[in-house]
C-alpha positions as CSV (number, residue, x, y, z in Angstrom):
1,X,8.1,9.3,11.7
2,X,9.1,12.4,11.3
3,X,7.5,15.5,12.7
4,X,5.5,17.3,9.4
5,X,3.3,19.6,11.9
6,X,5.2,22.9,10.1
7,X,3.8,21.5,6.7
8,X,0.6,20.3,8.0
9,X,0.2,24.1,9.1
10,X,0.7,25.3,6.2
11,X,-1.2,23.4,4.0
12,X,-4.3,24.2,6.3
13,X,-3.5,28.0,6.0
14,X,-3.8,27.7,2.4
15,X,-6.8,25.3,2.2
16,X,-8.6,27.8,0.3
17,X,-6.1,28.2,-2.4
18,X,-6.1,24.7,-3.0
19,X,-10.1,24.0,-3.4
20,X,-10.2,27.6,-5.7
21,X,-7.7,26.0,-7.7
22,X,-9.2,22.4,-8.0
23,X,-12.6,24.6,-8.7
24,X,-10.7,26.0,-11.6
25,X,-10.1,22.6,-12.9
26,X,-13.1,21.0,-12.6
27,X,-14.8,23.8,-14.3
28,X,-12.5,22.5,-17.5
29,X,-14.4,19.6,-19.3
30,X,-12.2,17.2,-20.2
31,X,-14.2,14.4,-21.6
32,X,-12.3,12.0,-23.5
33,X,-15.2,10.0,-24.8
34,X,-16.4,12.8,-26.5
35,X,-12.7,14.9,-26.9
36,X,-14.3,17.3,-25.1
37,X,-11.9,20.0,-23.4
38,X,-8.4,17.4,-23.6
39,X,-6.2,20.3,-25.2
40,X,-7.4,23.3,-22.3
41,X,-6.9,20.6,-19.7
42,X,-3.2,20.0,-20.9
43,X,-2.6,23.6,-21.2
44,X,-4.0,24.5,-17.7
45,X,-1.8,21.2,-16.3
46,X,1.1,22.8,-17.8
47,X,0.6,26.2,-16.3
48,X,0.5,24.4,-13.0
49,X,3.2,22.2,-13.5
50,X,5.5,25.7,-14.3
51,X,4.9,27.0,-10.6
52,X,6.4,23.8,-9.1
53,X,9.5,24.7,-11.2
54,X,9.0,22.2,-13.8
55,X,8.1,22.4,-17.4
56,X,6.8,19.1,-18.7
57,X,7.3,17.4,-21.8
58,X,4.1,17.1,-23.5
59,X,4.3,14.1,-25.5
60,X,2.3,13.3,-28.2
61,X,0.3,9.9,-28.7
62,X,-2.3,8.5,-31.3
63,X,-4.7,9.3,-29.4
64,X,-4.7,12.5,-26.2
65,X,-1.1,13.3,-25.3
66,X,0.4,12.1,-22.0
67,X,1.8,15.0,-19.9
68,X,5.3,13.7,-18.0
69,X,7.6,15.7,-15.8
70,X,10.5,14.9,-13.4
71,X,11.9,16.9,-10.6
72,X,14.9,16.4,-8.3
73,X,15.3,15.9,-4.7
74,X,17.8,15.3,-2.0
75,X,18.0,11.9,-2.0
76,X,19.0,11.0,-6.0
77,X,18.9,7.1,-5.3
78,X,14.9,7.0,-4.5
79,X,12.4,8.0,-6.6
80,X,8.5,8.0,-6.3
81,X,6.5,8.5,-9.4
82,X,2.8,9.8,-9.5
83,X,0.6,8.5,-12.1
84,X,-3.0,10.2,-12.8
85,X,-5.1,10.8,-15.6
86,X,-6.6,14.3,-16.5
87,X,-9.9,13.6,-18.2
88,X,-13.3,12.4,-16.9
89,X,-16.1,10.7,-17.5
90,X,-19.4,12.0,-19.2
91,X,-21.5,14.4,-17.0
92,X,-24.5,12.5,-18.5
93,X,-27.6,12.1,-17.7
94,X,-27.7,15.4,-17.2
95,X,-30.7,15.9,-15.5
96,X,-29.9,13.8,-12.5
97,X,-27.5,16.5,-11.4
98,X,-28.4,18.8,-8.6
99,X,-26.1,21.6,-9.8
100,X,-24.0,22.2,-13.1
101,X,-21.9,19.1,-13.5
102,X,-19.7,21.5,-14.3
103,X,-19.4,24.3,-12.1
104,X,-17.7,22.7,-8.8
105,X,-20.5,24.1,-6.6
106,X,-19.4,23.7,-2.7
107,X,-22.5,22.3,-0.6
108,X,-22.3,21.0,2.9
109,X,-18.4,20.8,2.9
110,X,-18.0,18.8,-0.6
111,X,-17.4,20.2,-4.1
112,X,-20.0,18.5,-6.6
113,X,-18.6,18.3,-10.4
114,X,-17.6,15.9,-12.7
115,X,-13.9,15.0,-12.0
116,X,-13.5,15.9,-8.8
117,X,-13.1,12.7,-6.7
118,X,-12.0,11.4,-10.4
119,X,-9.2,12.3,-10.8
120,X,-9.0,15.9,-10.5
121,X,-9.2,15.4,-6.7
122,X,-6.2,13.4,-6.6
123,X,-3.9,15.0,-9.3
124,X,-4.0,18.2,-7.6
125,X,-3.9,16.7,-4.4
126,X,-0.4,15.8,-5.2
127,X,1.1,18.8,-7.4
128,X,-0.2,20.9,-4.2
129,X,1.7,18.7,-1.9
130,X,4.9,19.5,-3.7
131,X,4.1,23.3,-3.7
132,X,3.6,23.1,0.0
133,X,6.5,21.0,0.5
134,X,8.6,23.3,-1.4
135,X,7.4,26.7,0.5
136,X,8.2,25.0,3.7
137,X,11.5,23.0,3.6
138,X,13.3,24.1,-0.2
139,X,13.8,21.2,-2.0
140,X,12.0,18.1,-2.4
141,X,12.9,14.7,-0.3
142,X,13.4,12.4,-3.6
143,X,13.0,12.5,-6.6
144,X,9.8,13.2,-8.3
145,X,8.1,11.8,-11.8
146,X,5.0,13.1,-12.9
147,X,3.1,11.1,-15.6
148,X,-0.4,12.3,-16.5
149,X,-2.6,10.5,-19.3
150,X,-6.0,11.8,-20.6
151,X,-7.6,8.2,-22.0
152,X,-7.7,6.6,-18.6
153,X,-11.7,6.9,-18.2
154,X,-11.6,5.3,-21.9
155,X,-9.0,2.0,-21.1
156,X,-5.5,3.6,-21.3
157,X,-5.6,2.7,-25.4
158,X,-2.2,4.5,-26.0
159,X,-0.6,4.2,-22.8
160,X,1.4,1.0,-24.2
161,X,3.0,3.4,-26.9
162,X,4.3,5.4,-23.7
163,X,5.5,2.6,-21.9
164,X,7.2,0.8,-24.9
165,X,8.8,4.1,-26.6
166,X,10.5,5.3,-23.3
167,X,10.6,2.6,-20.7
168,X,13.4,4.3,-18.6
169,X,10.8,7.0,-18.0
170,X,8.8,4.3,-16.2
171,X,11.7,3.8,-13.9
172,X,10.8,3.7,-10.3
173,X,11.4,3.2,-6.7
174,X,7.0,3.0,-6.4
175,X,4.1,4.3,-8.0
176,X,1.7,6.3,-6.1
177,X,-1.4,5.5,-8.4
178,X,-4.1,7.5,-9.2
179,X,-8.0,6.9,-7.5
180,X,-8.0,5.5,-3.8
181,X,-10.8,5.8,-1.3
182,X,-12.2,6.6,2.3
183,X,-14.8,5.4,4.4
184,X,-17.3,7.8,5.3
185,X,-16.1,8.9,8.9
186,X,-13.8,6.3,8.8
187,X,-10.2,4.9,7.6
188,X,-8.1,5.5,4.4
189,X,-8.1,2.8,2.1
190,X,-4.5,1.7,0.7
191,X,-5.1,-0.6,-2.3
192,X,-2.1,-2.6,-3.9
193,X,-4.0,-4.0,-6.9
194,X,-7.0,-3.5,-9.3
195,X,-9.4,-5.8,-11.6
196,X,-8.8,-6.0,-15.1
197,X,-11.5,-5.1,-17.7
198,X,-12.8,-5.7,-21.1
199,X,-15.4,-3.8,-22.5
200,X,-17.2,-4.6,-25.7
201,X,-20.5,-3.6,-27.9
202,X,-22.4,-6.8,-29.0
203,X,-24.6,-5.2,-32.0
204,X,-27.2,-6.7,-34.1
205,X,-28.6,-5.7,-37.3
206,X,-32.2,-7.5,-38.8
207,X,-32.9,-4.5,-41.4
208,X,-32.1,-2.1,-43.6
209,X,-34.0,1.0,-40.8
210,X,-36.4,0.9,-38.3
211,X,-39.6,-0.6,-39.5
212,X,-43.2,-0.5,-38.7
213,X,-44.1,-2.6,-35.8
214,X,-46.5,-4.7,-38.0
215,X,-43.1,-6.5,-39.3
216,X,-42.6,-7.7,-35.7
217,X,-44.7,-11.0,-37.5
218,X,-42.3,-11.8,-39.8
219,X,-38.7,-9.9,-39.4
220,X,-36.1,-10.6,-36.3
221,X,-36.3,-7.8,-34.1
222,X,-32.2,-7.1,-33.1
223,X,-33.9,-5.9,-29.5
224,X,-35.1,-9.3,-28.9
225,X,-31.7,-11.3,-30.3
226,X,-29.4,-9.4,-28.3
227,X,-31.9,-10.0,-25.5
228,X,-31.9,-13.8,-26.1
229,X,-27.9,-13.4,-26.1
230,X,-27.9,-11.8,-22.6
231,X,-30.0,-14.6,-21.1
232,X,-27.4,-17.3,-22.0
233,X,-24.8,-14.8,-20.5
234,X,-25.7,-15.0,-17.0
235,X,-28.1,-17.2,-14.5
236,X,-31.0,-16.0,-12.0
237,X,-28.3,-16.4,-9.5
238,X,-25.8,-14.2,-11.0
239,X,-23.3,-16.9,-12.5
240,X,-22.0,-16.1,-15.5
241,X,-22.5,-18.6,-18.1
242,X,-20.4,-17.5,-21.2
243,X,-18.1,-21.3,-21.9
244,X,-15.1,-20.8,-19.9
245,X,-15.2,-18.1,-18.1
246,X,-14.4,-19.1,-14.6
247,X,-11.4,-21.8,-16.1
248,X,-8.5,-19.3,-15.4
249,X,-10.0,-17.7,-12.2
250,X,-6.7,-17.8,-9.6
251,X,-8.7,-18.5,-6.3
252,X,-7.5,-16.2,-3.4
253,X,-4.6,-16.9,-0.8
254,X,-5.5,-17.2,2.8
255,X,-3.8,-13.8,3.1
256,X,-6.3,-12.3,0.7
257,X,-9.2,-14.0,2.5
258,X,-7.3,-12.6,5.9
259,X,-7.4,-9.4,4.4
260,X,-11.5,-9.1,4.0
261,X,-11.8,-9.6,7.6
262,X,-10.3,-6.6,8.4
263,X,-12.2,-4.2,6.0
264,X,-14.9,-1.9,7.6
265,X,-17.8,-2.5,5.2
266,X,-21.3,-1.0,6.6
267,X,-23.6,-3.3,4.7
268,X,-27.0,-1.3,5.9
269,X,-25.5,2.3,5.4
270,X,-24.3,1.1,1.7
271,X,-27.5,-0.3,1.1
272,X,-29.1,2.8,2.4
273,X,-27.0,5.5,0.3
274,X,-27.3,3.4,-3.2
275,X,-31.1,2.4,-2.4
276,X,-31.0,-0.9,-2.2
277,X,-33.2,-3.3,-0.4
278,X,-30.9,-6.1,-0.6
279,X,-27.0,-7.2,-2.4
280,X,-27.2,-9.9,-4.7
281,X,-28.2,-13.6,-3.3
282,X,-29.0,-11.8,0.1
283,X,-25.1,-12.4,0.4
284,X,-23.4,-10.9,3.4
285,X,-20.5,-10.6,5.7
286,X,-17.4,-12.4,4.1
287,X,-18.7,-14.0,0.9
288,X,-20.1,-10.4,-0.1
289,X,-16.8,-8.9,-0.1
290,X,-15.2,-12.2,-1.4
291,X,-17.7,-11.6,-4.4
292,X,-16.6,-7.3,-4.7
293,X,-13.3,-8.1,-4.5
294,X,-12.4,-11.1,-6.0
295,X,-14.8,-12.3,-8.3
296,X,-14.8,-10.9,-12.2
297,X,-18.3,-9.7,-13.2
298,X,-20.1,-9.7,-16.8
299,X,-22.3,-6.4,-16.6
300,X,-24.7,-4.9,-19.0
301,X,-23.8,-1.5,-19.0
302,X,-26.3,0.3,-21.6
303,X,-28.5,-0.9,-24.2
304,X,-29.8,1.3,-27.2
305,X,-32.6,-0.2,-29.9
306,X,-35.8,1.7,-30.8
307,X,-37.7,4.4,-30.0
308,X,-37.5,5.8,-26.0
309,X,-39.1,9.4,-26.7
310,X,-42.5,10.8,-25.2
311,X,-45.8,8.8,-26.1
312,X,-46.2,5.9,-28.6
313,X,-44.2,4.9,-31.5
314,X,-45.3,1.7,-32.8
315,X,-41.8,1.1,-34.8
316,X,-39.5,-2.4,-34.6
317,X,-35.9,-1.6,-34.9
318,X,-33.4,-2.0,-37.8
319,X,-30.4,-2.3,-35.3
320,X,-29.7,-2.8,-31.7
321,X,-26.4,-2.5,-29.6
322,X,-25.5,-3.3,-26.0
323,X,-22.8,-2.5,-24.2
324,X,-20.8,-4.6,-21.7
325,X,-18.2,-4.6,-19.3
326,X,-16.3,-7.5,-18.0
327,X,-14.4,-7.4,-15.0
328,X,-11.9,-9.6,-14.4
329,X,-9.4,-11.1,-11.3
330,X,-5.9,-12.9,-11.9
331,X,-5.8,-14.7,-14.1
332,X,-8.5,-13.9,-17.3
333,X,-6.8,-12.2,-19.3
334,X,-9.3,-9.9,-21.6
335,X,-8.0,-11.7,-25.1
336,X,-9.0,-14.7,-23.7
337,X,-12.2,-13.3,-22.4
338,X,-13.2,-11.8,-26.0
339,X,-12.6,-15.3,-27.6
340,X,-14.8,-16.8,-25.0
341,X,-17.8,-14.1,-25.5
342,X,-17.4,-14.8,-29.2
343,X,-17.4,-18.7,-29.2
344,X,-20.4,-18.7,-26.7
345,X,-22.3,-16.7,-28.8
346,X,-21.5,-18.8,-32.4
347,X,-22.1,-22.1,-30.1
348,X,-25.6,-21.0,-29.1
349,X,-26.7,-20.0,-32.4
350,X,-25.8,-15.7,-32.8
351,X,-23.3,-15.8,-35.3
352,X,-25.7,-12.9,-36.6
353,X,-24.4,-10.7,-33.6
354,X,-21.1,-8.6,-34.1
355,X,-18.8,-8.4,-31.1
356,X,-16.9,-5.2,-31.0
357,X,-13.8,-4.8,-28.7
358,X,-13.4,-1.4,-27.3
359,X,-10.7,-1.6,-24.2
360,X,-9.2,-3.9,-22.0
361,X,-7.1,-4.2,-19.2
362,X,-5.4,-7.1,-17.5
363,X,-5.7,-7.3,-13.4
364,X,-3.0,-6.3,-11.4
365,X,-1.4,-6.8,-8.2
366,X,1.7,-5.9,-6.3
367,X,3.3,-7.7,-3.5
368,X,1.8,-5.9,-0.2
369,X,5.0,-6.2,1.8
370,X,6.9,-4.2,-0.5
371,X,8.8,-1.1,0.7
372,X,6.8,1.1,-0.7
373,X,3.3,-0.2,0.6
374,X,5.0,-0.5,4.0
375,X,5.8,3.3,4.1
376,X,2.2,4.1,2.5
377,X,0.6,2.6,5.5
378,X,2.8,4.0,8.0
379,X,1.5,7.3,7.0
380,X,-1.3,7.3,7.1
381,X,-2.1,7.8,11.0
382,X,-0.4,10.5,11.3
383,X,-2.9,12.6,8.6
384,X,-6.0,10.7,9.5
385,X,-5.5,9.5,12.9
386,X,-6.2,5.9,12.5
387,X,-4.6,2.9,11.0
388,X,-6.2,2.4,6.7
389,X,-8.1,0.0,5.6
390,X,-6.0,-2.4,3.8
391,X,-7.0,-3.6,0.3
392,X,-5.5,-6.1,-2.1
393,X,-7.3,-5.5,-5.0
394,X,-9.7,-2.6,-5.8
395,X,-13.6,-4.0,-7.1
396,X,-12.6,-1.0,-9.8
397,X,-10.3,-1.2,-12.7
398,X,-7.3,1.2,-13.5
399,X,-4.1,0.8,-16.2
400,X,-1.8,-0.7,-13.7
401,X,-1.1,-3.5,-15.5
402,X,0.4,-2.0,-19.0
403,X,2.9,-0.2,-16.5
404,X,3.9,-2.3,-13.3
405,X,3.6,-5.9,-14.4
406,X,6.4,-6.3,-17.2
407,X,8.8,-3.9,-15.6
408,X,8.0,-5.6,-11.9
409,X,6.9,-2.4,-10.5
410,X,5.5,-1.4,-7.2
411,X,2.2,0.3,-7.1
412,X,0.0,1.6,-4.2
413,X,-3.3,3.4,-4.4
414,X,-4.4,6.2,-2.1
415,X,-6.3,9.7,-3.0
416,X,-8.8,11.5,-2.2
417,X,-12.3,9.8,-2.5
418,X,-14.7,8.7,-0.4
419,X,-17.5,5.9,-0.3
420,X,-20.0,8.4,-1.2
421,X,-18.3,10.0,-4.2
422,X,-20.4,9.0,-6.8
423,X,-17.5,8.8,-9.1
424,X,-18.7,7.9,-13.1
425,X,-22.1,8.8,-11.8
426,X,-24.7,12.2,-11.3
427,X,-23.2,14.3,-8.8
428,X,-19.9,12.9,-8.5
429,X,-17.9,15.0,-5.4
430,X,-15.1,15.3,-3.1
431,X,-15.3,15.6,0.3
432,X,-13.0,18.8,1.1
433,X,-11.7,17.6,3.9
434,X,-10.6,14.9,2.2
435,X,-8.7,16.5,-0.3
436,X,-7.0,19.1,1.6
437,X,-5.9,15.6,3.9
438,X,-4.5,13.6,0.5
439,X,-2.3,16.9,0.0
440,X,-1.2,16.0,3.2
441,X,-1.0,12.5,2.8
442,X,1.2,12.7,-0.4
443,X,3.2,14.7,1.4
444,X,4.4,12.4,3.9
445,X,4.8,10.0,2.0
446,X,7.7,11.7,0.2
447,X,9.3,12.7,3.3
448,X,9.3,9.5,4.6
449,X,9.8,7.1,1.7
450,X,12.6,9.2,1.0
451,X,14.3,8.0,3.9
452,X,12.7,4.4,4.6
453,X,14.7,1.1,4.6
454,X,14.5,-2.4,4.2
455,X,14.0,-4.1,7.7
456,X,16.7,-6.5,8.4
């Protein structure tokens, strides 16, 4: 390994530079559910990308533009590409924030704001490594792609048009890919995979508008047939019932059963910080993390019908819509999955109920004994001071897929998150000590993958 301590030095000197200017950027709003702010974050990206001596090509989509950037180093024949996405999630609810959602307030050594773990945390992380890198040794170790998207929090919906218009630009020796956790007080997680997703609306419609709640006697309240819907869905013991969903399920390898054994998962402090009394079945120990990590999921995540305001309404709904997300392992694939929601529902009688596709993402993993997640691994002692947490697939979901799997890619995840950072939820935050680590993490990782070799 070789000996960073001179950069390490001075990233710590200039610590405070670094949170100011991920302050600056979680104070932009860059929502793309509600294209909220996408246009100033691009801008202020740009302006950041300019001090690192490079001026991106911003290119232009059907939806927000992708932002992509390369930069030369000494070694022409490697090249390590950093993929993260620039917008966040919604801030709401609002109320269950403790400070402006949007103002990056520092507390107890963490910034809170929306974006900061995701992905602000880890974007910046990275463009400050290079800056640091720079003002230390000159010119960088490798080369350098930059490839930012603003529709990740949304399912990537455009970043296929990328990939297919200018597939050399895809190109890589590995991917250093956006998110990544930490445990709390404990190891970096490196992550060489992700669950795939599809996420839909089911919406009924009984009526014209809402109606007085005497009509309950005689019309079909939507509510109630989306209800019905769920129940066939999913049993009391959390299997999920839709016709076919398990058939292409790929079981896990003894490796990535080997693999769980070694993660650090503090069941009672998890329980503790999301207030739980219990995980689902009571399950524990390995089947728990064999049911995070490898098992797809069908989850209800909102549902909207009637009137939720102060007091009594006595009204029955015209229309009612649910929202769900589906994550899946190797191989469902979330065509498939659609067709199976759709022919379970017309088989058990709700051919009234509209199924409305909004995203989907395929899983993904790369091979763990690649060159590139050998080198990620090996640096991460040095930084943190202990051996990471390996993982072979993330519980989460990320656009992997659309970029690594046709073109054989390798991809690793690492950031800046921890356990505890609330990411797509109130009073997402980052851990400062985190992030000022991930700049040097990314750091190291160009230094040495710039340099590492096959083992004979």
């Amino acid at each position: 390994m070789a000996d960073l301590k001179e950069l390490y030095d001075y990233v710590d000197a200039h610590a405070q530079e670094y949170i100011e200017l991920l302050q600056k950027f979680c104070r932009q709003p860059s929502i793309s559910a509600q294209n909220l702010g996408i246009r100033e974050m691009v801008d202020m990206i740009q302006e950041e990308m300019h001090s690192i001596g490079v001026n991106p090509e911003i290119i232009e989509t059907s939806g927000n533009p992708i932002i992509y950037a390369e930069l030369p180093g000494k070694n022409s024949e490697r090249t390590l590409s950093f993929y993260n996405h620039y917008d966040v999630q919604p801030a709401e609810p609002l109320e269950e924030w403790k400070s402006d959602p949007f103002g990056a307030e520092i507390r107890d050594g963490k910034m809170y704001a929306r974006g900061a773990t995701d992905n602000k945390g880890s974007l910046l992380s990275r463009l400050c490594a290079v800056k640091a890198y720079q003002a230390v040794y000159g010119k960088l170790p490798l080369n350098l792609k930059f490839i930012y998207e603003g529709e990740e929090e949304i399912g990537s919906p455009h970043l296929s048009e990328f990939a297919q218009k200018y597939p050399d630009r895809l190109k890589t020796d590995g991917f250093a890919w956006e998110g990544g956790s930490k445990q709390l007080n404990g190891p970096l997680e490196v992550c060489f995979g992700v669950k795939g997703l599809l996420y839909i609306e089911l919406r009924c419609k009984t009526a014209a508008s809402d109606l007085h709640s005497c009509n309950a006697a005689i019309v079909k309240n939507p509510a109630w047939r989306l209800v019905q819907a769920l129940a066939t869905m999913k049993d009391a013991n959390d299997h999920v019932t839709i016709d076919g969903f398990y058939d292409s399920v790929k079981e896990p390898t003894q490796y990535e059963m080997d693999c769980l054994k070694t993660l650090q998962f503090r069941e009672e402090e998890t329980k503790e910080r999301m207030g739980l009394d219990g995980f689902i079945n009571d399950l524990t120990g390995i089947p728990l993390l064999k049911k995070l990590y490898y098992e797809p999921t069908a989850n209800i995540a909102g549902f909207k019908a009637g009137y939720l305001g102060d007091g009594a309404k006595t009204i029955m709904p015209g229309q009612a819509v649910v929202k769900m997300d589906l994550r899946l392992v190797p191989d469902q694939k979330p065509e498939e999955i659609l067709k199976l929601v759709r022919e379970h529902l017309d088989r058990h009688g709700f051919t009234d109920i509209e199924v409305v596709p909004i995203s989907g993402e395929p899983p993904f993993r790369a091979d763990p004994e690649c060159l590139f997640a050998k080198t990620v691994i090996k640096c991460v002692k040095p930084v943190y001071g202990m051996d990471p947490e390996v993982f072979v697939s993330s519980s989460g979901t990320t656009a992997m897929y659309q970029f690594c799997h046709e073109a054989n890619l390798d991809a690793v995840m690492f950031g800046a998150g921890n356990e505890g950072s609330n990411i797509h939820a109130p009073n997402e935050n980052i851990i400062l000590e985190d992030y000022i680590n991930a700049i040097k993490m990314a750091a190291t990782v160009m230094e040495e993958f710039a340099l590492a070799q096959e083992e004979k």
